[in-house]
C-alpha positions in Angstrom: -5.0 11.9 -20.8 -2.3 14.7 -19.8 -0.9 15.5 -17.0 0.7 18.5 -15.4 4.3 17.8 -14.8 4.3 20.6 -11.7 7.7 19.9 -10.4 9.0 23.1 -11.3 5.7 25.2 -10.5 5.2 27.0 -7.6 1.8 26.1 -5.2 -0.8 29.3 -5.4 -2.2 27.1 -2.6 -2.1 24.4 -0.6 -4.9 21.5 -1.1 -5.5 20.0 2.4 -6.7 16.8 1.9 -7.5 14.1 5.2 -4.2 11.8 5.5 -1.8 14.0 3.3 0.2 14.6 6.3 3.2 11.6 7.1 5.7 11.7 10.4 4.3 15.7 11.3 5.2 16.7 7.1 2.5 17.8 4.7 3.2 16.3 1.4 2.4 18.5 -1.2 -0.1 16.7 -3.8 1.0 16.6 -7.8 -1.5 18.7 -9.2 -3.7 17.3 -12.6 -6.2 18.1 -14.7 -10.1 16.7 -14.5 -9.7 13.2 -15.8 -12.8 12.3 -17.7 -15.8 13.4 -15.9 -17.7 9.9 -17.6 -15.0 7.0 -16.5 -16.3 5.4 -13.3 -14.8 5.8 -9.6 -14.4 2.9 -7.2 -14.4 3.4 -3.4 -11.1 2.1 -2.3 -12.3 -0.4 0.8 -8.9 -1.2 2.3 -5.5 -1.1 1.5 -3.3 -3.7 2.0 0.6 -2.1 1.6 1.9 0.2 -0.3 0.9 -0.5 -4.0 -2.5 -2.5 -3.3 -5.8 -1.8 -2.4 -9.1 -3.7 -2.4 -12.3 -1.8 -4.3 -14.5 -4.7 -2.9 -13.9 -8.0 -1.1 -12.7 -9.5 -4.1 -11.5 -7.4 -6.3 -7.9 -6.1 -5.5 -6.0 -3.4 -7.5 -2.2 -3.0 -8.1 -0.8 0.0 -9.2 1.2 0.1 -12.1 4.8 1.4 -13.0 5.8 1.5 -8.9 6.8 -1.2 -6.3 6.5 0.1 -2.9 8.6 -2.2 -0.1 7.5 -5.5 0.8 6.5 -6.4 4.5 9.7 -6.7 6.8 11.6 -3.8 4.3 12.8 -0.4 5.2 9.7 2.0 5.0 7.2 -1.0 4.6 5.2 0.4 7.4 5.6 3.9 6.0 4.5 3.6 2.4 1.3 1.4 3.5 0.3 3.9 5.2 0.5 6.8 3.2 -1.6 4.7 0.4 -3.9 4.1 3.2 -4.2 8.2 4.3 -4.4 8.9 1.0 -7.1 6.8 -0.5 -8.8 4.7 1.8 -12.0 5.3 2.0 -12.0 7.4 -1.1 -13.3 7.4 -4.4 -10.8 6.8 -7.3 -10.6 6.7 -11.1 -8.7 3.6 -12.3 -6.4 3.5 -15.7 -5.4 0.6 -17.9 -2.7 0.5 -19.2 -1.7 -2.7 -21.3 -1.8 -5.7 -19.0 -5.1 -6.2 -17.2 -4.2 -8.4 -14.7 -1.0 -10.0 -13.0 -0.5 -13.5 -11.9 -1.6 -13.3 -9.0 -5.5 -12.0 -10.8 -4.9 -8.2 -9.1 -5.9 -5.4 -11.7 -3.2 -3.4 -12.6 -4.1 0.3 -13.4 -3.2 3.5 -12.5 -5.4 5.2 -10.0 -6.4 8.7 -9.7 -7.8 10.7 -6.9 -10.2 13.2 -8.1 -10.6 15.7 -5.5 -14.0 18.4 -5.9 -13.0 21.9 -6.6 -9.1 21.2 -6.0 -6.6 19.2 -7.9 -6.4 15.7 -8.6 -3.8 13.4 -7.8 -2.1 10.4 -9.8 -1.4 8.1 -6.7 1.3 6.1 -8.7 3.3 9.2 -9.3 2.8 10.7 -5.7 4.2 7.6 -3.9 7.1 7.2 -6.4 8.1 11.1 -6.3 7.6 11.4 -2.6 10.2 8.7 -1.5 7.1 5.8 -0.9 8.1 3.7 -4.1 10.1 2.8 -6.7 9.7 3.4 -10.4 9.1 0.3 -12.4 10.3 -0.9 -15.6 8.7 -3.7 -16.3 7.1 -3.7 -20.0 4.9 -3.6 -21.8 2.9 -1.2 -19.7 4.8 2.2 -20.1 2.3 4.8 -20.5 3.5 6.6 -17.6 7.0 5.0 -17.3 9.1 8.6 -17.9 6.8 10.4 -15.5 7.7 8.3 -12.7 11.1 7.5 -13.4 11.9 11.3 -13.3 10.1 11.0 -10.0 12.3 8.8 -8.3 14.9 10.7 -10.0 13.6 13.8 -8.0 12.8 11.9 -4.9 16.4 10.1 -5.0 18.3 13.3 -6.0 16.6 14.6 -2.7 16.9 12.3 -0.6 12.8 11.6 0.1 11.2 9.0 2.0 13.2 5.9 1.5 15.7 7.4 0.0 16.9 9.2 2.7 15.7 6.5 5.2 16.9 2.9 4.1 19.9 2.0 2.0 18.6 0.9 -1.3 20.7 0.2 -4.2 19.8 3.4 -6.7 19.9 3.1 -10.4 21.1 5.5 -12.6 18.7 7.0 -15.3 19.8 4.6 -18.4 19.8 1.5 -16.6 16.1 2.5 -15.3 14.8 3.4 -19.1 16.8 0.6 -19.8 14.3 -2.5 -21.5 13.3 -5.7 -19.3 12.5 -8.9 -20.4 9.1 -10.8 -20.1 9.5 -14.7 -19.5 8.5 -16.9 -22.3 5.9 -18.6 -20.0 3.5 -16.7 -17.1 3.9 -19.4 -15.2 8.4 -19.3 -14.9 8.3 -16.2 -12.8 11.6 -17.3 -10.7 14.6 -14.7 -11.9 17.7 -15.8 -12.8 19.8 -12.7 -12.1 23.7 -12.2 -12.6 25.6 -9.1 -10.7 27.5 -6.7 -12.2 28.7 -5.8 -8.3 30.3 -9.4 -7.8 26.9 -11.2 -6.4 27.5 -13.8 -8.8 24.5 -15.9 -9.6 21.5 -15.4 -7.7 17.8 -16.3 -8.0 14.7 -14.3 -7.2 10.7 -15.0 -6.4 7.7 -13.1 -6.0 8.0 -11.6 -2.4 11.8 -11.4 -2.3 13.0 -8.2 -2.1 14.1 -6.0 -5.4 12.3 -8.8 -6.8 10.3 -6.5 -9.2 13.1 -3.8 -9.8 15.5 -6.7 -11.0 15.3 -6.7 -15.1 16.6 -9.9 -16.7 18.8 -9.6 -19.9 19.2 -12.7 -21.5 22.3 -11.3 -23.7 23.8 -11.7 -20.5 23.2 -14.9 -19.7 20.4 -14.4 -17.4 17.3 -15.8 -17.9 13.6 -17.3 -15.8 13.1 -20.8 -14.4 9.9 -22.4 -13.6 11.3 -23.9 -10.1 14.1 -23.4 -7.7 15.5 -26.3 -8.8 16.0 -25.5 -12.2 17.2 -22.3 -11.0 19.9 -24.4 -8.7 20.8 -26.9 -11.8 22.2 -24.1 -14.2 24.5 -22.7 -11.2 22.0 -19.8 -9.9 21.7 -19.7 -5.8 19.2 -18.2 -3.9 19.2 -14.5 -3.3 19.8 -13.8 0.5 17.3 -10.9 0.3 14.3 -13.6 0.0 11.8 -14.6 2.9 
């Protein structure tokens, strides 16, 4: 499926769609073309931050290629709810890309908001190039990976959303396309990271901060552990930006 890349096109119009409208601004919608009119659309029951959602009381759906902030970050409260005026409630088209699922069993897809007679909207790409979340890297689902990398490139150029808001470290262009490493085993998720900005050795889980933006490269000596201990015994502390 192709998509419009409108940042350089001028609006004929204005779509005004229930819950586009964050701190007084309208936020002008990308505009896309008619996915297919046979794939199925889920009604999005609740959302739960700023990348997830639940499509039944089971079922919950992350969105691929973007992180949005975790709970207790800058703009937490912001980007949950601009998923939430955007799509709860509403009917979406989901994507796969290559993974199905994560860890944690959450469907990982892109979602797209199919709006009658108007233009449709690729969520993932709206948060990312409207300041609500970052641009992933994480292979081997890149389908969309340039697209929202020169969104946050547009939304950090800016200064939009979070941007201008929080102080997050920004990456340059060819460390984001840069290549990430997948652990050898799903189940050492625990990131062994080492700081070019004299950090030193630090460690990351699921939940801490950055944890998703952080790529590990193992010609550098970095590396996953399966426990914090492991982590500990080759030298790598904590990172002070985990719960």
């Amino acid at each position: 499926m192709k998509y419009v890349n409108k940042r350089n096109v001028i609006l004929a119009a204005i779509i005004f769609l229930s819950g586009l409208v964050a701190g007084g601004r309208l936020l002008a919608p990308k505009i896309l073309p008619v996915p297919d009119k046979n794939a199925a659309t889920y009604a999005v029951l609740k959302v739960i931050d700023g990348d997830t959602f639940y499509i039944d009381q089971e079922t919950r759906v992350r969105l691929l290629g973007i992180d949005a902030p975790e709970k207790g970050a800058c703009y937490y409260k912001e980007s949950s709810q601009a998923l939430k005026d955007l799509i709860e409630g509403q009917r979406v088209k989901l994507e796969k890309d290559i993974t199905d699922k994560d860890i944690y069993g959450r469907l990982l897809r892109y979602a797209i908001l199919v709006v009658d007679g108007g233009d449709n909207i690729l969520i993932n790409d709206y948060l990312v190039s409207h300041g609500f979340a970052f641009a992933e890297r994480i292979p081997p689902d890149k389908h969309y990976r340039e697209l929202l990398i020169s969104g946050e490139e547009d939304a950090r150029r800016e200064k939009t959303g979070l941007w201008g808001a929080c102080v997050y470290p920004g990456n340059d262009e060819s460390d984001l396309r840069e290549t990430d490493s997948a652990p050898d085993d799903p189940r050492c998720i625990i990131k062994g990271n080492i700081s070019e900005k004299g950090f030193g050795k630090t460690y990351l889980l699921p939940g801490c901060d950055n944890y998703e933006r952080v790529k590990i490269d193992p010609k550098k000596g970095e590396q996953y552990f399966c426990s914090e201990e492991e982590a500990a015994a080759a030298g790598f502390r904590r990172a002070t930006n985990c719960p």
